[in-house]
Backbone as a chain_set.jsonl record, in Angstrom:
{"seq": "XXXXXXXXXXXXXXXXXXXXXXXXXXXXXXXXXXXXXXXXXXXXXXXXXXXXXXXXXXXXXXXXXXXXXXXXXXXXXXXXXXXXXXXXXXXXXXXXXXXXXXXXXXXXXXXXXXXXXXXXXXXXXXXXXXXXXXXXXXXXXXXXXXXXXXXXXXXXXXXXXXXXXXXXXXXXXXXXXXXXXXXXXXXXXXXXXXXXXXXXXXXXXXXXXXXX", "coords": {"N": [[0.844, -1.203, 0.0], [0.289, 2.323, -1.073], [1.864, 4.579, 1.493], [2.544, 7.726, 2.581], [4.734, 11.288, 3.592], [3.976, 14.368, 4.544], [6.507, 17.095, 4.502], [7.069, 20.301, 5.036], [8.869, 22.595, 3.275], [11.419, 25.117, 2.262], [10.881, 28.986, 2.894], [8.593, 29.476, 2.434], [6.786, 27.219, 3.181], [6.422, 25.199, 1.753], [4.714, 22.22, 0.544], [6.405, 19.852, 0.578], [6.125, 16.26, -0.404], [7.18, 12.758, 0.495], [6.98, 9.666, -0.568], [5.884, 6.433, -0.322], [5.706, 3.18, -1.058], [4.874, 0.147, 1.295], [5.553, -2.284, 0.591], [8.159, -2.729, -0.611], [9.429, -0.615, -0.036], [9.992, 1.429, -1.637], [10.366, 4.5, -2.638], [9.138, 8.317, -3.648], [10.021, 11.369, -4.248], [7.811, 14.178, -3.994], [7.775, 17.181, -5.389], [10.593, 18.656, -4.585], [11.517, 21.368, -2.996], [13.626, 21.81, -1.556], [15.58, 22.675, 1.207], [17.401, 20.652, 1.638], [18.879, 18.767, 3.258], [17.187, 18.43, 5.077], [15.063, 16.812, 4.085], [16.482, 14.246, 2.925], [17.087, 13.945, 5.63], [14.871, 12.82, 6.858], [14.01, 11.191, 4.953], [15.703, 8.904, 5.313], [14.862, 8.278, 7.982], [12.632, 7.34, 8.212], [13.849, 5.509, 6.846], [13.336, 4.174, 3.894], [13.89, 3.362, 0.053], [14.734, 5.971, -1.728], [13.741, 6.653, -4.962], [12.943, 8.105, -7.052], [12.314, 11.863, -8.267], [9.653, 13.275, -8.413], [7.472, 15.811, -10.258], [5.201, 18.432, -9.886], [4.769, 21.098, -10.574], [7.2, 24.049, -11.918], [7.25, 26.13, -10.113], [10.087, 27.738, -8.078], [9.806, 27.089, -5.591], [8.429, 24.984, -5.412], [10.334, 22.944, -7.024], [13.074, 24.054, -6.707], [15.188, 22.541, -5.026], [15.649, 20.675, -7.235], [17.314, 19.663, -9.454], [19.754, 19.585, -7.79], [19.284, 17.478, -5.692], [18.66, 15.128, -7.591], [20.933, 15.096, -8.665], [22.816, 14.77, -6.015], [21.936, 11.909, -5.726], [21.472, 10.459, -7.927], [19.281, 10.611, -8.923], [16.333, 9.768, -11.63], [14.177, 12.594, -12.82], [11.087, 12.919, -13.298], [8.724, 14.015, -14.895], [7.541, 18.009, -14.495], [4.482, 18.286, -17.152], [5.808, 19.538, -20.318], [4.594, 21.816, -20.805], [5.319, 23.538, -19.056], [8.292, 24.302, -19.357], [9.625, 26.438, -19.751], [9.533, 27.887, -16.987], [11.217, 26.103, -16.014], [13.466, 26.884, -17.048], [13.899, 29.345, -16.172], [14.446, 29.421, -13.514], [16.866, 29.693, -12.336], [16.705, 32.577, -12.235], [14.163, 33.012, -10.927], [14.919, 32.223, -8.682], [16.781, 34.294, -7.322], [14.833, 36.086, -7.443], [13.04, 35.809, -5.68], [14.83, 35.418, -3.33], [15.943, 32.792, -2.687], [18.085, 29.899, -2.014], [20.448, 29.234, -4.839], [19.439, 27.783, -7.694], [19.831, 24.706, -9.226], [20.402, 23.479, -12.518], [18.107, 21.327, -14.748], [17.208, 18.987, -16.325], [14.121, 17.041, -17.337], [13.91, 14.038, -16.361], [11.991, 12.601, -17.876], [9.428, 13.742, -19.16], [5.754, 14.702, -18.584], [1.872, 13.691, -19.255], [-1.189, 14.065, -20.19], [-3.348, 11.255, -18.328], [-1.039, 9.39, -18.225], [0.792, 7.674, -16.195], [2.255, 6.93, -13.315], [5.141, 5.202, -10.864], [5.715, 3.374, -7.947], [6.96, 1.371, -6.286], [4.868, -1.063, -6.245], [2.771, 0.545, -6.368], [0.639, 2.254, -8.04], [0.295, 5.77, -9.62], [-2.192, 7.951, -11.07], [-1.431, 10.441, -13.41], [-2.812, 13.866, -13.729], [-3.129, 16.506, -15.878], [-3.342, 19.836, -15.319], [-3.78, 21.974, -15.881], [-3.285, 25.658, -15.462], [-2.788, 27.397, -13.016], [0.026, 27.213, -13.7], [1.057, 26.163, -16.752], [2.202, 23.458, -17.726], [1.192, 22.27, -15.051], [0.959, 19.49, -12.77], [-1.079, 16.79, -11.549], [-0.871, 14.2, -9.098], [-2.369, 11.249, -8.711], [-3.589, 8.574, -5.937], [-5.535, 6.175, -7.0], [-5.642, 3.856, -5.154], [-5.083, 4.394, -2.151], [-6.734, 6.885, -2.3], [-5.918, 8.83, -2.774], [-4.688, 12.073, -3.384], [-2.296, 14.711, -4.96], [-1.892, 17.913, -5.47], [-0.336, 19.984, -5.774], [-0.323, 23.34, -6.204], [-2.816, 23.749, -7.333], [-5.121, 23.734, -6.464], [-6.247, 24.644, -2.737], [-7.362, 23.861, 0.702], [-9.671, 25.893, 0.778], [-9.501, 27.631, -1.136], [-7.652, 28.648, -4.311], [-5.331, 27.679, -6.742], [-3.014, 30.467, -7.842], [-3.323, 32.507, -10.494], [-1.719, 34.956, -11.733], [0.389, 34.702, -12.482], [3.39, 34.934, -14.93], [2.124, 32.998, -17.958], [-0.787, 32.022, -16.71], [-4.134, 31.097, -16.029], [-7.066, 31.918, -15.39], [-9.786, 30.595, -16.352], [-9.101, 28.55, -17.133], [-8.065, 27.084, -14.603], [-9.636, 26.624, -13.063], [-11.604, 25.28, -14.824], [-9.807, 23.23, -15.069], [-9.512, 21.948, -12.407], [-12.847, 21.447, -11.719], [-13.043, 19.588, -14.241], [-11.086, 17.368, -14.022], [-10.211, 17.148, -11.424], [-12.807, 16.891, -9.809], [-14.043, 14.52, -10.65], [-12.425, 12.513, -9.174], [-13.747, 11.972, -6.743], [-15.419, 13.25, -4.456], [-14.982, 12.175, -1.513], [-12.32, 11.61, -2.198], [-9.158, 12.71, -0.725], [-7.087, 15.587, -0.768], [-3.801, 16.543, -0.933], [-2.523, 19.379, -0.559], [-0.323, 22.101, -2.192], [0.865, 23.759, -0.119], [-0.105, 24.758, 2.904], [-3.25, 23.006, 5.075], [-4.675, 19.818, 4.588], [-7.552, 18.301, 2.444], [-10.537, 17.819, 1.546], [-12.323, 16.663, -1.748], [-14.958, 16.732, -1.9], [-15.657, 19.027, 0.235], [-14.22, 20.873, -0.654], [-16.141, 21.412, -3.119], [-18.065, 21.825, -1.751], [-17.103, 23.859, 0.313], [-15.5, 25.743, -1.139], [-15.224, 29.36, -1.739], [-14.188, 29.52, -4.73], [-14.829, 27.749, -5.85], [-17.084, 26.196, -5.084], [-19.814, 24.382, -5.69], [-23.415, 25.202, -6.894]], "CA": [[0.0, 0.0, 0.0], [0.728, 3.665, -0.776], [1.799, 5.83, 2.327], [3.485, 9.472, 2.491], [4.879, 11.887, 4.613], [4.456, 15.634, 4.128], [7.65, 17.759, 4.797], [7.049, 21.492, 4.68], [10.217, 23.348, 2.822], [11.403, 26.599, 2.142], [10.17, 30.138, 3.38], [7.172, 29.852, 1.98], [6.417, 26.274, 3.677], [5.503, 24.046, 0.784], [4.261, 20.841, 1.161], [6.907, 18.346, -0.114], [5.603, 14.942, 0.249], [7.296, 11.466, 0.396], [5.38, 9.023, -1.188], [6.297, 5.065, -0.483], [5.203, 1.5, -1.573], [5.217, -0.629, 2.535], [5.323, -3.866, 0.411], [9.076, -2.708, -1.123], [10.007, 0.213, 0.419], [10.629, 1.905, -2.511], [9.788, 5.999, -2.402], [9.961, 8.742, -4.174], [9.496, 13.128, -3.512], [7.349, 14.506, -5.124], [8.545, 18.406, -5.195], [11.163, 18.98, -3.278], [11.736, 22.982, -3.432], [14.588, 22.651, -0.839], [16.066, 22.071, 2.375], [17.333, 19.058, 1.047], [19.146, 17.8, 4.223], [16.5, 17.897, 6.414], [14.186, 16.293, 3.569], [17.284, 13.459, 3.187], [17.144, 13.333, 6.899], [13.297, 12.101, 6.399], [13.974, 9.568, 4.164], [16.499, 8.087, 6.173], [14.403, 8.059, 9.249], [11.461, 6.291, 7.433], [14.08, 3.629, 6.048], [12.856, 3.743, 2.599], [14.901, 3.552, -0.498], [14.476, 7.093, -2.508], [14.431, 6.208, -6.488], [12.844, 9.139, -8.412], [11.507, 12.632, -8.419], [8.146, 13.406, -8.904], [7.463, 17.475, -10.118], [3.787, 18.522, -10.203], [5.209, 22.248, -11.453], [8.022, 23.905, -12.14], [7.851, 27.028, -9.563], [10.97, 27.864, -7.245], [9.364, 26.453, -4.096], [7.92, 23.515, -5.672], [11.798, 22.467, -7.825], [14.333, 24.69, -6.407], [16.212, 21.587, -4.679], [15.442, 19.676, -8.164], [18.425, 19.7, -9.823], [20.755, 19.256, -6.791], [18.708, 16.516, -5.134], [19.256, 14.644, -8.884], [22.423, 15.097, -9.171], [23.503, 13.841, -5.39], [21.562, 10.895, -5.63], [21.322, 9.991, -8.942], [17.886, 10.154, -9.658], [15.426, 10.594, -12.548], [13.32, 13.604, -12.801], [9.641, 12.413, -13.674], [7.498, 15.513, -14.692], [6.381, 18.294, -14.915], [4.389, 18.53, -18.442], [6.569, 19.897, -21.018], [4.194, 23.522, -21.079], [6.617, 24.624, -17.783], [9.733, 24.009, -19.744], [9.89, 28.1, -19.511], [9.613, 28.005, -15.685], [12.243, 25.42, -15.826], [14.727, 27.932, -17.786], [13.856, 30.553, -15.587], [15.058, 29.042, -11.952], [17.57, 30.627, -11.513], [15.703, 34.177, -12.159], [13.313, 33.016, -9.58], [16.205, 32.306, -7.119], [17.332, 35.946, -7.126], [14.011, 36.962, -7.434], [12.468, 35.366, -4.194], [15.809, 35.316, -2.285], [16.537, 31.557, -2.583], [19.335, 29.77, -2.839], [20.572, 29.243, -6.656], [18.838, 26.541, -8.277], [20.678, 24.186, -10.267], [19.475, 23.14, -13.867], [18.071, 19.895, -14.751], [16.288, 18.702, -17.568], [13.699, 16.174, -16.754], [14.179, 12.683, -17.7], [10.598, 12.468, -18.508], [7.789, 14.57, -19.517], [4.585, 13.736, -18.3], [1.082, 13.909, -20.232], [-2.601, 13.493, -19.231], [-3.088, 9.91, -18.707], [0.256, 8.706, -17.99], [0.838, 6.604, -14.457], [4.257, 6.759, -12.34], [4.901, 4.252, -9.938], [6.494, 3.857, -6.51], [7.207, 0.051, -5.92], [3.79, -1.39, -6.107], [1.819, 1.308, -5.883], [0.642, 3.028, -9.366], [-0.473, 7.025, -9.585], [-2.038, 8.232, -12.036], [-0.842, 12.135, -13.816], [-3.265, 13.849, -14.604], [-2.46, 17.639, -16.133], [-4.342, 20.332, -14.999], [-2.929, 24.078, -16.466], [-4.099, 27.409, -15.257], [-1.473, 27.834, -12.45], [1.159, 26.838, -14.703], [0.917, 25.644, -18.201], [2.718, 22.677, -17.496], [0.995, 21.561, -13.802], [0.298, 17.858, -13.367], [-1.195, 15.816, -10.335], [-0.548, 12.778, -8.824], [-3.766, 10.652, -7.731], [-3.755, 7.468, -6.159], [-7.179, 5.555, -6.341], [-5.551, 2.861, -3.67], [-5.81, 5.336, -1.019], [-7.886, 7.892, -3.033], [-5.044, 10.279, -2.296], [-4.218, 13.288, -5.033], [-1.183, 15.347, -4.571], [-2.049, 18.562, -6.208], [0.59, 21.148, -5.56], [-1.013, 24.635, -6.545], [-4.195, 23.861, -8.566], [-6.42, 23.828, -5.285], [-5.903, 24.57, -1.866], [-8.269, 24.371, 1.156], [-11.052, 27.069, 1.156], [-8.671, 28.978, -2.051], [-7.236, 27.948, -5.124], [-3.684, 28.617, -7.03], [-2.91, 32.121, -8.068], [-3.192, 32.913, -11.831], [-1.018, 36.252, -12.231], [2.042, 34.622, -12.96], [3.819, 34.203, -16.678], [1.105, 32.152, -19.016], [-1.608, 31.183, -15.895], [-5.251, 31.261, -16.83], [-7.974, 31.485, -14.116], [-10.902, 29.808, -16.612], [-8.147, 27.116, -17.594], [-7.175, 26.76, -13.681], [-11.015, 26.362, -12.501], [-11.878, 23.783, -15.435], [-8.997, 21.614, -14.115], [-10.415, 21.653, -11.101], [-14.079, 20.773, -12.22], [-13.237, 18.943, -15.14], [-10.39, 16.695, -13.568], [-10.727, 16.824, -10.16], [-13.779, 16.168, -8.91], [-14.091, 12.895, -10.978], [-11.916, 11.711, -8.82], [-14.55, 11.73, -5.939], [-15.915, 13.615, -2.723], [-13.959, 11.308, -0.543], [-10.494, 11.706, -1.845], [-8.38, 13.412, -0.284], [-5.952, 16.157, -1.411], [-2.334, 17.07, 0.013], [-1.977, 20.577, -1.444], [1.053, 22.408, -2.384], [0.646, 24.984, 1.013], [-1.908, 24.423, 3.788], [-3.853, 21.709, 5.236], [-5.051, 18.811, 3.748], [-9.193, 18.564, 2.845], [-11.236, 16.32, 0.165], [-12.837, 17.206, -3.091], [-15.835, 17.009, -1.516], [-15.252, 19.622, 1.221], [-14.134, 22.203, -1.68], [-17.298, 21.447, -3.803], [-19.633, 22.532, -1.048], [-17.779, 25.148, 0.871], [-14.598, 26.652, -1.189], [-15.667, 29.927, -2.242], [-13.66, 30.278, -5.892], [-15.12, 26.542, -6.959], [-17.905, 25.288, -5.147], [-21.204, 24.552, -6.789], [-24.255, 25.913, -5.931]], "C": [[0.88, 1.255, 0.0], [0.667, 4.084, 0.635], [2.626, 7.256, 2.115], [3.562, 9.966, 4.11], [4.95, 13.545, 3.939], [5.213, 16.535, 5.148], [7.51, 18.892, 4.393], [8.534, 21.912, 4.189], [9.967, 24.648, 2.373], [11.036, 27.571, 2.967], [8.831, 30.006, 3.551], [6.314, 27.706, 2.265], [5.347, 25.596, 2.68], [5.756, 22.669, 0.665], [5.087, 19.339, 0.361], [6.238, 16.724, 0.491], [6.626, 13.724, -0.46], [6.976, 10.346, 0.781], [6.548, 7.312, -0.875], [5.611, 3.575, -0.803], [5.741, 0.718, 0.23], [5.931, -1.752, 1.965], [7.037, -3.985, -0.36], [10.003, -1.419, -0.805], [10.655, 1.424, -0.337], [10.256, 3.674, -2.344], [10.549, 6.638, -3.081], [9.435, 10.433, -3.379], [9.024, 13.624, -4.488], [7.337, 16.296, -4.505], [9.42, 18.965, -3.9], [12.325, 20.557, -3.344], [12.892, 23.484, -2.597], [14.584, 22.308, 0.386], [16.496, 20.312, 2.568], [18.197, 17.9, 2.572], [18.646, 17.34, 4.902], [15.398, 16.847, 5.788], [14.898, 14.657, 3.53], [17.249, 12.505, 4.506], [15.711, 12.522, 7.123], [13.442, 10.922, 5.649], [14.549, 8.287, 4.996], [15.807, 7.612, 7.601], [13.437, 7.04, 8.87], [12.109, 4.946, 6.704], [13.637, 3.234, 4.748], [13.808, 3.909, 1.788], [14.493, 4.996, -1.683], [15.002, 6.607, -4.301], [13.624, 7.101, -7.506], [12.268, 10.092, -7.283], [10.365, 13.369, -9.214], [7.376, 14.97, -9.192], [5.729, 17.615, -10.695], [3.853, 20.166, -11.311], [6.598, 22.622, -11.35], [8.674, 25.47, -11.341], [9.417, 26.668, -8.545], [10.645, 27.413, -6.016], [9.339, 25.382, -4.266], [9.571, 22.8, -6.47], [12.693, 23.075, -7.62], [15.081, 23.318, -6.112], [16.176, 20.469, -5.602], [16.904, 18.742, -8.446], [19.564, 18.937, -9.0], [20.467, 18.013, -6.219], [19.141, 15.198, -6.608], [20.477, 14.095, -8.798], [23.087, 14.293, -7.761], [22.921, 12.529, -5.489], [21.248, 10.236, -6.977], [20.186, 9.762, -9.696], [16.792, 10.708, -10.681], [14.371, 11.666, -12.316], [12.302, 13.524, -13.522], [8.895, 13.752, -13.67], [7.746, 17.058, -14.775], [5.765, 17.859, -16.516], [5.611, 19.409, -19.109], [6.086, 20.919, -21.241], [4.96, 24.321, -19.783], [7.925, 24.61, -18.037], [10.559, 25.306, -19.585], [10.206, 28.342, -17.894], [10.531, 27.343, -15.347], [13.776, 26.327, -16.021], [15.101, 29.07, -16.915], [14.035, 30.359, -14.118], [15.939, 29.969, -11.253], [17.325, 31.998, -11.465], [14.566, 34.31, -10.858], [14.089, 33.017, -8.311], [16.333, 33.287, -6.697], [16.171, 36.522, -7.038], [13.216, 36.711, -5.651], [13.785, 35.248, -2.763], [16.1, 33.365, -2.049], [17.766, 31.259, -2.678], [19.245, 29.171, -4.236], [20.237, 28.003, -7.033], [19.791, 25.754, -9.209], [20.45, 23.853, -11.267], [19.503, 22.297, -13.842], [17.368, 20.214, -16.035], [15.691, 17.057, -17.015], [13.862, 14.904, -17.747], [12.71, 12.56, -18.479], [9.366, 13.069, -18.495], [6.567, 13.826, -19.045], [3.206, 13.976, -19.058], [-0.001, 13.286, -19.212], [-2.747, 12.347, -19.394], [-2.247, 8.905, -18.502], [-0.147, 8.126, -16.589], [2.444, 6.774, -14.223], [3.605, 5.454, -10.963], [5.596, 4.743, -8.778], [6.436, 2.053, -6.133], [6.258, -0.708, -6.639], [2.513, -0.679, -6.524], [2.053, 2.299, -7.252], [-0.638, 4.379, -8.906], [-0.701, 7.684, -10.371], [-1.761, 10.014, -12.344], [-2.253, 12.239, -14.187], [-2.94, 15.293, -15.072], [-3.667, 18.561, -16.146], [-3.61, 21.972, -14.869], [-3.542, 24.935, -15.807], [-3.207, 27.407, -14.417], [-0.043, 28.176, -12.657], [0.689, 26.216, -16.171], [0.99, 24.284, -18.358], [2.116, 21.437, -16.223], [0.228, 19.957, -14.105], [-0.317, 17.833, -11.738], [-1.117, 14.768, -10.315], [-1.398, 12.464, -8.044], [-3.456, 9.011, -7.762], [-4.92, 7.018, -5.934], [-6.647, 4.573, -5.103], [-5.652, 3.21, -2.888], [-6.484, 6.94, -1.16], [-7.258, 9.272, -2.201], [-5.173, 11.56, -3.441], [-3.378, 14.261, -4.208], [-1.235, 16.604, -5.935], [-1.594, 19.725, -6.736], [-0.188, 22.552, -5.449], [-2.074, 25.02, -7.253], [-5.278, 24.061, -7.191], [-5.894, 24.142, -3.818], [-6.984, 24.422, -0.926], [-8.769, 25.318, 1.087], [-10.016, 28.17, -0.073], [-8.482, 27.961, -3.618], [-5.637, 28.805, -6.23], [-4.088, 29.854, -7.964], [-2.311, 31.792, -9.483], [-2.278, 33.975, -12.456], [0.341, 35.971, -12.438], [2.342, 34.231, -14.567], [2.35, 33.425, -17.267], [0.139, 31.481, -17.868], [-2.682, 32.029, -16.514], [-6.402, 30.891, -15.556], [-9.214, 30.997, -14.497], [-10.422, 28.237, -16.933], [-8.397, 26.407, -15.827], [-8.939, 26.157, -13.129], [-11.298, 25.11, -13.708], [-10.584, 22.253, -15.325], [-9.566, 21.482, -12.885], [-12.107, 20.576, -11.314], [-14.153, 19.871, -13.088], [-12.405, 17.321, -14.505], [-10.073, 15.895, -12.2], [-11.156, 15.867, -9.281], [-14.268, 15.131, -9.292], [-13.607, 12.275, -10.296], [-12.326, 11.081, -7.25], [-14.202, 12.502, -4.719], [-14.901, 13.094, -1.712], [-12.514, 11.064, -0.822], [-9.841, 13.243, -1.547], [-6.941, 14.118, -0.556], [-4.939, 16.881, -0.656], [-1.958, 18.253, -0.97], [-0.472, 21.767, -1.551], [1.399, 23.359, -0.915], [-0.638, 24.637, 1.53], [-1.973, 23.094, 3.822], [-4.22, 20.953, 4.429], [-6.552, 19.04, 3.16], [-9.526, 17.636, 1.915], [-11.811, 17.575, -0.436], [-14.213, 17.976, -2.372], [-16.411, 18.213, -0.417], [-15.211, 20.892, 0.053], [-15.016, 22.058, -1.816], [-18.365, 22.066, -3.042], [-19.501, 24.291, -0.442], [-16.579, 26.452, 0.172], [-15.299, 27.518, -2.08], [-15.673, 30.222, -4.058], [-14.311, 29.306, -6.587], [-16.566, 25.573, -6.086], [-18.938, 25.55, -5.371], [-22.554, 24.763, -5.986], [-25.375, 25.094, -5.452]], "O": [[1.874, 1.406, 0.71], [-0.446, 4.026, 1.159], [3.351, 7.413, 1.133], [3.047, 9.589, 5.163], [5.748, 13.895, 3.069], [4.821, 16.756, 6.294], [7.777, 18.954, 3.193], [9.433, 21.44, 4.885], [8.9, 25.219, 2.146], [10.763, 27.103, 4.073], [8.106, 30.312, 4.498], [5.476, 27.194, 1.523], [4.122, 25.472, 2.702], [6.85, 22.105, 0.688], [4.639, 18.313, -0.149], [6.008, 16.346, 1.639], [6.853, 13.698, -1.67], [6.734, 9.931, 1.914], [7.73, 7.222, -1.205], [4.548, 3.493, -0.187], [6.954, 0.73, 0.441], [6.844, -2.26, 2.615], [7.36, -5.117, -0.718], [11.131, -1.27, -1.275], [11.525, 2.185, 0.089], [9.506, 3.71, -1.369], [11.728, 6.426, -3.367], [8.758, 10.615, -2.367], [9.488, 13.639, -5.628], [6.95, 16.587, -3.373], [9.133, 19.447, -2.804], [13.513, 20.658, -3.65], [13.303, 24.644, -2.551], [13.643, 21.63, 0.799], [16.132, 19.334, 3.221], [18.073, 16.689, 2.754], [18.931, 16.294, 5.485], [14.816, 16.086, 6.561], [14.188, 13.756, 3.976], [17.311, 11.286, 4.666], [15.797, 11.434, 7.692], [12.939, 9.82, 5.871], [14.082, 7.173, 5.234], [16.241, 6.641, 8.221], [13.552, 5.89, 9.294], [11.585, 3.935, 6.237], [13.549, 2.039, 4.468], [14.778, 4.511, 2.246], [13.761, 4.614, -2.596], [16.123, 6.337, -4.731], [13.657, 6.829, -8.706], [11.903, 9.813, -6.14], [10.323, 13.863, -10.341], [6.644, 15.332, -8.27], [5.218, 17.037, -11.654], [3.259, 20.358, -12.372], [7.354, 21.817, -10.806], [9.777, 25.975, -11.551], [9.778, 25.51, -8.337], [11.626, 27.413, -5.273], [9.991, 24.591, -3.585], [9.611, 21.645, -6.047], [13.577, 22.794, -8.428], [15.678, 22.906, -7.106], [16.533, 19.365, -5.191], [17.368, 17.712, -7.958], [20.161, 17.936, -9.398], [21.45, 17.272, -6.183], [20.045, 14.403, -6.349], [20.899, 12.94, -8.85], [23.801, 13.317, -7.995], [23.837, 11.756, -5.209], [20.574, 9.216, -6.832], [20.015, 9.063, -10.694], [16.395, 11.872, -10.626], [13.619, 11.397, -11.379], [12.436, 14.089, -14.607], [8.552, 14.405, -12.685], [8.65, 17.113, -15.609], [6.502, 17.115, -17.163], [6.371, 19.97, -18.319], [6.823, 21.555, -21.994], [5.088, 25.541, -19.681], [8.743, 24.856, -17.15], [11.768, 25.361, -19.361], [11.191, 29.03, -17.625], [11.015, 27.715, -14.278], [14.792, 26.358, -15.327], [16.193, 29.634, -16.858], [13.698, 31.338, -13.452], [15.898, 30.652, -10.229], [17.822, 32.608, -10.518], [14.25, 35.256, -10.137], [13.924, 33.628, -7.255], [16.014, 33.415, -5.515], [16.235, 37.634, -6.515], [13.019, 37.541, -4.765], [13.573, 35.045, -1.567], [16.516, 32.978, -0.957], [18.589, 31.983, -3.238], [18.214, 28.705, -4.721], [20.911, 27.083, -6.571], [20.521, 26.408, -9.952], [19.28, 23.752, -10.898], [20.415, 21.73, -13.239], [17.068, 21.274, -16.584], [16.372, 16.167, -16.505], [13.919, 14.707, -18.961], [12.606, 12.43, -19.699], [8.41, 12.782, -17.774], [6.405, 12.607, -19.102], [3.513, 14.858, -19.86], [0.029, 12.581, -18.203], [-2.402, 11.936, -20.502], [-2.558, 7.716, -18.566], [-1.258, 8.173, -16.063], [3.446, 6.718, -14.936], [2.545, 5.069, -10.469], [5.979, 5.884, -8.52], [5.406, 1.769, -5.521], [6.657, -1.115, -7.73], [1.472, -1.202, -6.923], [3.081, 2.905, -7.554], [-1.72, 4.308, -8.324], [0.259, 8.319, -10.807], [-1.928, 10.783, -11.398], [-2.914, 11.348, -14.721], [-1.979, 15.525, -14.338], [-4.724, 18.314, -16.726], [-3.146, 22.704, -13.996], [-4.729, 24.652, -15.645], [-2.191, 27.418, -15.112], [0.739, 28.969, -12.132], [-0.47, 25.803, -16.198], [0.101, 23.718, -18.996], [2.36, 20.231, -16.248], [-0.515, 19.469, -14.957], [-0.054, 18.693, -10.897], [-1.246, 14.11, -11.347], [-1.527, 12.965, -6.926], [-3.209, 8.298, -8.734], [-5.495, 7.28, -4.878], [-7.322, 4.581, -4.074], [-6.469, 2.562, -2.233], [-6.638, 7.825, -0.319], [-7.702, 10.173, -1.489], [-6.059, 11.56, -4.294], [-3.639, 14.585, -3.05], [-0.792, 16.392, -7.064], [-2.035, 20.377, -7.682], [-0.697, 22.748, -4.346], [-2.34, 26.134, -7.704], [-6.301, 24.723, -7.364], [-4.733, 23.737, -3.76], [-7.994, 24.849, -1.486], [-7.958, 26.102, 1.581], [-9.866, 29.365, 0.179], [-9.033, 26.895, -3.891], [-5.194, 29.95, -6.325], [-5.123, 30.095, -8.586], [-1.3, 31.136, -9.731], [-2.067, 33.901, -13.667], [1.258, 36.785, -12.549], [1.693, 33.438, -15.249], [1.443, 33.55, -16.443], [0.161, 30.254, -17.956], [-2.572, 33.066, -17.166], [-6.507, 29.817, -14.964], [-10.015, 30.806, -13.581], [-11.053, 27.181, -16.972], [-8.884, 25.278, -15.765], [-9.017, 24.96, -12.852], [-11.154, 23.953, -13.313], [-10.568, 21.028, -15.445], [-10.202, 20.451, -12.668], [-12.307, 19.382, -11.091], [-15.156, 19.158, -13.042], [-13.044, 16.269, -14.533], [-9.821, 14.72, -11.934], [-10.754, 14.935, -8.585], [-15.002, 14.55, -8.492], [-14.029, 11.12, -10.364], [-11.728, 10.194, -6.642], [-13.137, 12.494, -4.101], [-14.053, 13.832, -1.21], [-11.691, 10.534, -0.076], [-10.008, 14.379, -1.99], [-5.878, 13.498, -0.579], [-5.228, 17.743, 0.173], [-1.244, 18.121, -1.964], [0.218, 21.954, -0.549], [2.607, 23.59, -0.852], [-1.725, 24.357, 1.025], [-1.354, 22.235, 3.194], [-4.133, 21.367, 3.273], [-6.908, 20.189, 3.419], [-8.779, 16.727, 1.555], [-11.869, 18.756, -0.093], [-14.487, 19.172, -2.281], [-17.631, 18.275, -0.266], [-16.112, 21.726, -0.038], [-15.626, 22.408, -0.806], [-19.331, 22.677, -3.5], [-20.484, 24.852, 0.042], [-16.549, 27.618, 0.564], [-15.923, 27.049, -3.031], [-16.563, 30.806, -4.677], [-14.545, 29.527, -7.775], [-16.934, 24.465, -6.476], [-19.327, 26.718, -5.357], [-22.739, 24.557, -4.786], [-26.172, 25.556, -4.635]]}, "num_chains": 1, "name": "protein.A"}
């Protein structure tokens, strides 16, 4: 069975999560924007073996420690879509711009697309891609524990902020509605910032998306 652990990072306390398979121990992070020792020190405590990264977008919070994390450990870079390839280029502009430290460049081993599946031992999640925050933004849903890992497309009682480079706030709301909430009332989403909540929970009481 899928479990996780979410690890706040950065300034701006965003919600890295690592994601594992019990039945193989296998795990991977899915955005890890930084503080990579103490995120390291997490893995190690949990005993799992770390074998990819998992990018839902391609801001400086969410992939600052991309690159570097990669590179010490050797591991593939699964994701984002290929429409944040611009936000990718532009890291280190965000570094200096938010006061981070300097991002390192990567290029991901693999693009992801609506539809696709990543694994984690055992345990299959499917992508699905859901733009208006980013061009590029994906999520990661598992039906086995009717998780979804959604970074910046939704948040409790809000939803991600459109005013950056190429975001679209009728795009960012029909991922939501269109993608989403298929995936049912009762699952539960680990969002990029903030508490946790379910679909179902938005739909009734978040002001920007729920129905009347």
């Amino acid at each position: 069975m899928l479990h996780y652990l979410t690890v706040p990072v950065t300034a701006f306390a965003q919600n890295c999560s690592i994601v594992w398979c019990d039945q193989t121990m296998e795990a991977a992070v899915i955005d890890p924007g930084g503080d990579l020792d103490h995120l390291l020190a997490e893995v190690d405590r949990l005993g799992v073996r770390l074998a990819h990264i998992w990018l839902t977008h391609a801001h400086i919070d969410h992939a600052g420690g991309t690159g570097e994390l990669a590179r010490r450990k050797g591991l593939p870079i699964i994701g984002p879509h290929v429409g944040d390839q611009f936000w990718i280029d532009g890291l280190a502009q965000q570094s200096r711009m938010f006061g981070f430290p300097p991002a390192e460049p990567f290029v991901p081993t693999r693009w992801l697309q609506d539809g696709d599946s990543v694994a984690v031992g055992n345990s299959v999640l499917v992508v699905r891609h859901c733009p208006g925050h980013t061009p590029g933004h994906v999520v990661f849903y598992s039906p086995e524990i009717k998780r979804a890992f959604v970074g910046d497309v939704l948040f409790a009682g809000g939803i991600g902020r459109t005013d950056f480079p190429q975001g679209n706030h009728a795009q960012l709301i029909g991922s939501i509605r269109e993608r989403l909430w298929p995936m049912g009332d009762d699952t539960v989403f680990i969002p990029g910032h903030g508490p946790e909540s379910s679909f179902g929970e938005e739909r009734r009481f978040n002001p920007y998306v729920r129905e009347a």
